[in-house]
C-alpha positions, 0 to 999 in steps of 0.5 A, a space after each residue: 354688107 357684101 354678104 347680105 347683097 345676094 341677088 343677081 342684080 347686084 354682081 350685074 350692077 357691080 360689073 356694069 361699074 368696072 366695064 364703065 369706069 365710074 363709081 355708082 352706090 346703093 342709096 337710100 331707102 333701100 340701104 336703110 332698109 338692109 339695116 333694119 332687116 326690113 323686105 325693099 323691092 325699091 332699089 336706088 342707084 345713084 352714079 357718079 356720071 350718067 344714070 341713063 347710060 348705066 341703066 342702059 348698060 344694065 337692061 343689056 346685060 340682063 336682057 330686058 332693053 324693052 322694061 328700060 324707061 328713060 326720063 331724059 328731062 329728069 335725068 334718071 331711068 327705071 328698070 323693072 326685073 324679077 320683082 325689084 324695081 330700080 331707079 338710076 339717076 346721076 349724083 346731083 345738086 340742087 337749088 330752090 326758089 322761095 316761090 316753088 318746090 321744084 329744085 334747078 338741078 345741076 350735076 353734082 359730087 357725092 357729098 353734094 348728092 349725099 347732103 341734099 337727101 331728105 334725112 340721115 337715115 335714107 343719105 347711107 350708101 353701099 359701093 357697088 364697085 368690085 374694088 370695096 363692094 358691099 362697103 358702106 359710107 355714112 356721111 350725115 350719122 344715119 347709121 346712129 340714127 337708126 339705132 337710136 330709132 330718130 328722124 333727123 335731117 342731112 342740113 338745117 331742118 328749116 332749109 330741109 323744108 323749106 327746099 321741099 315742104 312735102 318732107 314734112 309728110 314725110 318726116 311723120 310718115 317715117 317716124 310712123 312706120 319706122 317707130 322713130 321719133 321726129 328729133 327736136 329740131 325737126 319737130 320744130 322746123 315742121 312747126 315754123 314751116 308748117 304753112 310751107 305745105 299749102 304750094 303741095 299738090 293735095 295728091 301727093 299729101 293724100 299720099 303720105 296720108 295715106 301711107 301713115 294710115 296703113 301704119 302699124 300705129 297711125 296714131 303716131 303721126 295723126 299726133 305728129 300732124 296735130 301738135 306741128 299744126 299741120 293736121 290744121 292745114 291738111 285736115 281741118 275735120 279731124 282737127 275740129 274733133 279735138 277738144 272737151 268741153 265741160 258745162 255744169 261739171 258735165 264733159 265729154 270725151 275728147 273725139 279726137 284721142 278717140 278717134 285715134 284709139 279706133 284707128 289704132 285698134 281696127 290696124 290691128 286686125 286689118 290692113 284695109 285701108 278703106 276700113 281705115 279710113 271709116 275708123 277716121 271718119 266714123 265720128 268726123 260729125 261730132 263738132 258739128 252735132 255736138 249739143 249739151 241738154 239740160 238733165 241728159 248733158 252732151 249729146 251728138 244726135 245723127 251724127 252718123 248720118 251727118 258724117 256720111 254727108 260729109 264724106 263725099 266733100 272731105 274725099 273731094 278735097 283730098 282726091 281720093 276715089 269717089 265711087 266705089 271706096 267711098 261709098 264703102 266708108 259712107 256705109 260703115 259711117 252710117 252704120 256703126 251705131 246700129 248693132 250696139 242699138 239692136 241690143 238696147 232695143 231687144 233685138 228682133 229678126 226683123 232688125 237684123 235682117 234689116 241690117 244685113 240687107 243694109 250692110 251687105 257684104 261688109 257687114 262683117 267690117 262692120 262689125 270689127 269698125 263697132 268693136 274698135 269703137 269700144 275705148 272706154 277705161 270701165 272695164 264693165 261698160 267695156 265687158 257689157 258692150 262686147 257681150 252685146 255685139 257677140 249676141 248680135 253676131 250670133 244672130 247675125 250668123 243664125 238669120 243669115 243661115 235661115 234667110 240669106 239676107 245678105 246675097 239678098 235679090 227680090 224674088 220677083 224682078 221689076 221686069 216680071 210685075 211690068 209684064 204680069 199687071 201690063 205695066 210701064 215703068 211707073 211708081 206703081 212698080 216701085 211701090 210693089 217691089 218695095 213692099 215684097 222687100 219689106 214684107 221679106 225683111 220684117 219676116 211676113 214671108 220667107 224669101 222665096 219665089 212662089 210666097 212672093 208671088 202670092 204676096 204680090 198679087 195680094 199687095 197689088 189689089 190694094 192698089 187696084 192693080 190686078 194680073 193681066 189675063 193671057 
């Protein structure tokens, strides 16, 4: 290890050991990391002594005192420099009430420090010290872990949990990112500790949600959360979509697996997030818009449009950001039927300027959301449904060239016809500034400022509203 430890920071570190005489070590995910040759800019410290001192010791010699915090109630401190960020904290013990997750923490030995990490994998250590620099130790097996690609637990699963339940998030969401899988006896210390979750606090699940999301696969953990029964806990929506039902011979296709499908197929073309989360949400109404019809078999009439209203009660309960992000998914969710439709309605220009204007500028995730959404095994249904988003890409492409919808702003301002009728803010001014919208996005008149004028002045007469003299 001492030839990959390069940086700077590192013969700083293995100085600060000598100067002080104590023993400190690399812990954690970053030692992990190293072996699995993935980028960390999280770097661990764990010192058998003080933290604080050490840190303190440290921010000297690199001439940054003033990017030193101290979080004496914890006990550790963190040290921000040349784009790493460094925790320090002392070797430590920890014991658990039944009632709560927050440990009694008491100043402990390196195998006490060792055995109280969460799994094999991030309880390796490298020696900071100048005697055996680079050396690393491996107490708990996480090294043959590693390369066996599994999740396993320093002590007892049961207790592992038990101690801190948000482990179970955290067990899936490695064995997401990581392409791991959970060992047997971890699996089912998740299954027996699952309702241990409910004293976490929702943020800090949302979190680790969040992170399996932004997984290269997240349909790994999604499967991890639903057969542990945590998925249950956490996110009875989606829970719900799993499941066929069969009436007359006729069934539908499992929602949830689809579901799962969508969001593996829009994480490999976008690291969006919130593009993500549509891909989740696009079909999150389906339970509850779910019908069979007699000669037509299952259907889940506006469940775009019920999923949206949705949206705003599932991004409460999980603290996730209510304005803007959220609109953002509410709009995918709401639109992710309409381009296919466009085609199997024979597509007009009106339609598409409609869409533009109502996608705006996410339009083109729209689009990449629609062509996830594609998972059917008929390879010619897949092939007919692909040929109908191109020829609404093209038009899409063609009407925004010609129009502009998609930066649309109405030529005439509501300002502009108060002051040409003498008009306050009524719905008079609603109403025309909605039909000079209309009458652009239908194609009755290009989007300029002089036709919208003279539409305007035509459309007020209609309501005998008429220009004021000067």
């Amino acid at each position: 290890m001492r030839k990959i430890l390069t940086h700077n920071i590192f013969s700083v570190l293995s100085k600060v050991v000598d100067e002080l005489q104590v023993e400190a070590f690399l812990v954690g995910g970053f030692v992990r990391d190293l072996i699995l040759e993935r980028p960390s800019k999280d770097i661990d410290i764990m010192v058998l002594g003080s933290g604080i001192d050490f840190a303190k010791r440290v921010a000297d010699h690199i001439g940054k005192p003033e990017g030193l915090k101290v979080f004496a109630n914890f006990g550790t401190a963190m040290l921000h420099y040349d784009g790493l960020e460094i925790e320090f904290v002392g070797a430590r013990k920890e014991s658990y009430r039944r009632d709560s997750r927050k440990p009694i923490v008491e100043d402990g030995t390196f195998e006490d420090d060792i055995f109280r990490r969460d799994f094999t994998i991030n309880a390796l250590t490298i020696s900071l010290s100048s005697k055996n620099f680079g050396e690393l130790s491996d107490l708990t097996g996480g090294t043959e872990d590693i390369k066996n690609k599994i999740i396993k637990t320093p002590l007892s699963p049961a207790q592992t949990f038990s101690d801190d339940p948000l482990r179970m998030m955290r067990a899936v969401r490695f064995a997401t990112q990581l392409g791991f899988l959970l060992h047997d006896d971890v699996y089912n210390g998740i299954m027996q500790n699952k309702e241990r979750i409910e004293i976490i606090s929702i943020e800090r699940i949302t979190d680790e949600l969040n992170k399996i999301i932004m997984s290269p696969k997240p349909s790994i953990g999604f499967e991890y959360l639903f057969n542990t029964g945590l998925l249950a806990i956490i996110f009875p929506e989606m829970q719900k979509l799993q499941g066929v039902d069969v009436v007359k011979g006729k069934g539908h296709k499992d929602n949830f697996y689809h579901t799962l499908k969508v969001l593996d197929n829009i994480a490999l073309h976008s690291d969006n997030l919130w593009l993500r989360w549509a891909a989740l949400l696009h079909d999150i109404a389906k339970p509850a818009t779910k019908r069979f019809v007699e000669h037509e078999g299952w259907t889940f009439h506006s469940h775009e449009f019920i999923g949206e209203k949705m949206i705003p009660g599932i991004f409460k309960k999980l603290k996730l950001p209510l304005q803007e992000h959220m609109k953002y998914v509410q709009k995918l969710v709401r639109l992710h039927l309409r381009p296919i439709a466009l085609v199997e309605s024979n597509i007009t220009d009106s339609a598409v300027r409609r869409l533009l204007f109502e996608a705006g500028e996410t339009i083109d995730d729209l689009m990449l959301l629609c062509e996830a959404d594609i998972t059917s095994k008929n390879e010619l249904k897949v092939k007919k449904y692909i040929n109908n988003l191109n020829i609404v890409k093209r038009k899409l492409v063609e009407i925004e060239e010609k129009d502009k919808v998609r930066e649309f702003q109405p030529p005439v301002s509501g300002e502009e016809i108060m002051s040409i009728f003498a008009l306050n803010p009524s719905r008079e001014v609603g109403l025309i500034k909605n039909a000079i919208k209309n009458a652009i996005l239908d194609g009755e008149i290009p989007n300029n400022y002089e036709q919208a004028l003279g539409f305007m002045i035509n459309f007020a007469k209609s309501l005998n509203i008429y220009p004021q003299k000067k």
